[in-house]
N, C-alpha and C positions, 0 to 999 in steps of 0.2 A: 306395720309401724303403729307405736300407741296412740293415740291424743289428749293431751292433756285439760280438761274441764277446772277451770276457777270458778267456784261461787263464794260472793260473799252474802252474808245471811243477817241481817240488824235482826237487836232484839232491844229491850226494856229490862232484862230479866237481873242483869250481873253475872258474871261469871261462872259461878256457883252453882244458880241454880239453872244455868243454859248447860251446863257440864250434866247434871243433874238427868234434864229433859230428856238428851243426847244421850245418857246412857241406857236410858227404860228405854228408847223408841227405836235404836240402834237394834235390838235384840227382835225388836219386832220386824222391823224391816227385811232384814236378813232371811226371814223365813217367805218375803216376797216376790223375791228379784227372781224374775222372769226367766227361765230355764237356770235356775241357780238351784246351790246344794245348800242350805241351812247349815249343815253340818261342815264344810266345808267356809265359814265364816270365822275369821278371827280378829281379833281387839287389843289391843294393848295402850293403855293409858302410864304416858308419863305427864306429869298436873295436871296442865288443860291442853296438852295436845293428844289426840288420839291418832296411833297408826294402825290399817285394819286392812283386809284385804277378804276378798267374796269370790267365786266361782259363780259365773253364769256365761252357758253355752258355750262348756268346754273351756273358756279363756278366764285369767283370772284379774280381775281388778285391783289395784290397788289405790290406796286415798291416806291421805293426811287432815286432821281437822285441829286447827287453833280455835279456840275459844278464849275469847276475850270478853269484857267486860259491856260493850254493846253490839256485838256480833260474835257471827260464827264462819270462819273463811275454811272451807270446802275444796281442798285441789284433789282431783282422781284422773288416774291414768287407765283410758281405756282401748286397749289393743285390739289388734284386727279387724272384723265386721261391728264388734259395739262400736269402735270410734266413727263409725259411718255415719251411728247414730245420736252421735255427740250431744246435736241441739236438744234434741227428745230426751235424749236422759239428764239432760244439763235443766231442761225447763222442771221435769216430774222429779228430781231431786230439791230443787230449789222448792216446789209449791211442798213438797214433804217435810224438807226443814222449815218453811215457814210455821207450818199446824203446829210441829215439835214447840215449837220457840215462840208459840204466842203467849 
């Protein structure tokens, strides 16, 4: 069964350029996740919301991201043994989008 992780992420930035941020560092990210495939990473932006989904240890993730104007809200769904690991990947997503978003 999945679990579902909400982060919400404030910034200073506007919309724009938090879309902006999110797209260069998404790219990089992706080539980090822990028993994940880089290549097995996909993105699709409709305006400011992004739906994406990654491959790490065999299961696959997926997330939703609104960008708004003073934050960034973050839902992912993660199935099987990730969601064990919910809080851990809930806190090193958060501290990631924060860097993205200063």
């Amino acid at each position: 069964m999945a679990k579902t992780v909400s982060i919400n992420i404030p910034h200073q930035l506007g919309a724009a350029e938090a879309k902006r941020r999110l797209e260069e560092g998404l790219s990089q990210l992706a080539g980090q996740i822990p028993g994940g495939d880089a290549s097995r990473f996909t993105q699709s932006w409709a305006g400011d919301v992004l739906n994406f989904s990654a491959v790490a240890m065999g299961s696959t993730i997926t997330g939703v991201v609104q960008v708004l104007e003073d934050h960034a809200r973050l839902d992912i769904s993660l199935p099987g043994l990730l969601g064990m690991a919910a809080g851990k990947i809930k806190d090193e997503l958060n501290r990631r989008g924060q860097l993205l978003l200063r």
